[in-house]
N, C-alpha and C positions, 0 to 999 in steps of 0.2 A: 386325608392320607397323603403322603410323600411321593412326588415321582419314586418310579425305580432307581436307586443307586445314590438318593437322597438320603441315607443312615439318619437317627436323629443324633446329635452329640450330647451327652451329658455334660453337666457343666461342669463338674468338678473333674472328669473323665483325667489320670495324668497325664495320656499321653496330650489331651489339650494345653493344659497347664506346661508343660513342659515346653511347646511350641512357642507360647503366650510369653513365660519368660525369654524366652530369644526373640519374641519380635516379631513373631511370625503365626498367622490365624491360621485355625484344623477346619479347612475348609472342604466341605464334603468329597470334593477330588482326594484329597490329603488322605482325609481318612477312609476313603476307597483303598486308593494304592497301598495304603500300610495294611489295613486288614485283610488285601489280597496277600500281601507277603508275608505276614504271620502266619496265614491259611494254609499257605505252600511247606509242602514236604521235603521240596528241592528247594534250590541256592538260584534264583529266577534270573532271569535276565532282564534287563526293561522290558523288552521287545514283548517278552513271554509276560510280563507283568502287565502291555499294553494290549493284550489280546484279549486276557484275562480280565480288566478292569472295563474295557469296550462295553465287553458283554452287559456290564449294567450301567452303565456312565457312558450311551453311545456318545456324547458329543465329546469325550475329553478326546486332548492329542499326544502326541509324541512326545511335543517339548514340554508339556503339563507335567508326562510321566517324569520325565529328566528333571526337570527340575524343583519337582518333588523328592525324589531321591536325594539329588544334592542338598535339599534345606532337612530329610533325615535324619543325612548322613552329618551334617553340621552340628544338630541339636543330640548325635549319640545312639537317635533311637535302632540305626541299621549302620552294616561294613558292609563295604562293598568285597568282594573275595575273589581277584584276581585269579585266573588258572594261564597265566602264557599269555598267547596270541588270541586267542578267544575271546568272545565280548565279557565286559564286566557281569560279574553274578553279585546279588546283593541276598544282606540276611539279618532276622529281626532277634538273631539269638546274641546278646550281649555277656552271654556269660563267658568267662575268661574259655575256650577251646582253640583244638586244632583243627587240621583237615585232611583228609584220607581223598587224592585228587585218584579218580579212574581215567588213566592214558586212553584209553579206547573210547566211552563215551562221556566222560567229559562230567560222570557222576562224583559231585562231592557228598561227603561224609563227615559230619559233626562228631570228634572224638572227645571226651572229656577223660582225661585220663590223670591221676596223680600224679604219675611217671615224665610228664611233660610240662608241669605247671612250672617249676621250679629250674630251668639247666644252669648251669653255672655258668658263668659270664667268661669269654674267653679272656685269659690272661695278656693278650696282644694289645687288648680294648686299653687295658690302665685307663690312665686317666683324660683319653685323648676321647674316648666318649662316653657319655648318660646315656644308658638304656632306661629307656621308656617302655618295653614290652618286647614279645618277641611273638613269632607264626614259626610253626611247626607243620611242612607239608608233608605226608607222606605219601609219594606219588608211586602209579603201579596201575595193577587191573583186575578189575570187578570178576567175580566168578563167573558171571555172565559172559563178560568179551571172553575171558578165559575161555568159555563153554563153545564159543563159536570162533573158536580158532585164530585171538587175536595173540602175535606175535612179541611177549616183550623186549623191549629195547631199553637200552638205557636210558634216562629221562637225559636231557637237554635243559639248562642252567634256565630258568626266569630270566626276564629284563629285571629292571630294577622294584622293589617292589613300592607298591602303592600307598602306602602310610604304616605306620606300628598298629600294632593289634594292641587289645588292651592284656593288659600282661600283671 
């Protein structure tokens, strides 16, 4: 029998295979942290992803988790999904979406919607750039904060953002 948090890997398994081609082994930490954040409902943070992976993998660390995410996010299999000033949230959903950001508490939301796949490219763009993708946030508040008396305000412009989405 396996320690706890020791998964066995299948060999053909693609998320191994996919690794394998970039270089990089699914090494039981690996495939902890990724099947914690498929697991997850929300858009996790490391931190929450290191709390959560602890629990059956006592010895991993911090920089384990980090740097697991970064060799993820290299090989495609997770986006990391910025909200502002907040810590980074990561997510294992690759299909082309948007995000519905909650001002109040900080709840993202996976939209997939028709109405958003496609916007037309602004006419200022010409030929001075190739788009590669776009993100579509629509920021605001949950019925929840709503419910307890959270105040809306105008959202406040992002910093710059962190890479294209696949578009």
């Amino acid at each position: 029998m396996l320690p706890k948090g020791h998964e066995t890997i299948a060999p053909l398994d693609p998320l191994a295979e996919r690794l394998r081609r970039a270089g990089l082994k699914l090494t039981p930490q690996r495939l902890a942290v990724f099947r914690a954040l498929r697991a997850s409902r929300s858009h996790p943070t490391a931190e929450e992803l290191y709390r959560e992976v602890r629990g059956r993998v006592p010895m991993i660390s911090r920089n384990t988790i980090y740097q697991t995410l970064e060799a993820l996010k290299r090989v495609g299999e997770i986006s990391e999904v910025g909200i502002g000033d907040v810590a980074a949230r990561y997510e294992p959903n690759q299909e082309r979406h948007d995000h519905a950001v909650c001002l109040g508490c900080r709840t993202i939301i996976d939209i997939a919607d028709e109405s958003t796949r496609r916007p037309r490219t602004p006419r200022r763009l010409g030929r001075r750039f190739k788009v590669l993708g776009h993100r579509i946030e629509f920021l605001g508040y949950c019925t929840d904060c709503l419910g307890r008396g959270a105040r809306p305000r105008t959202a406040r412009p992002r910093g710059p953002a962190r890479g294209a989405s696949r578009g």
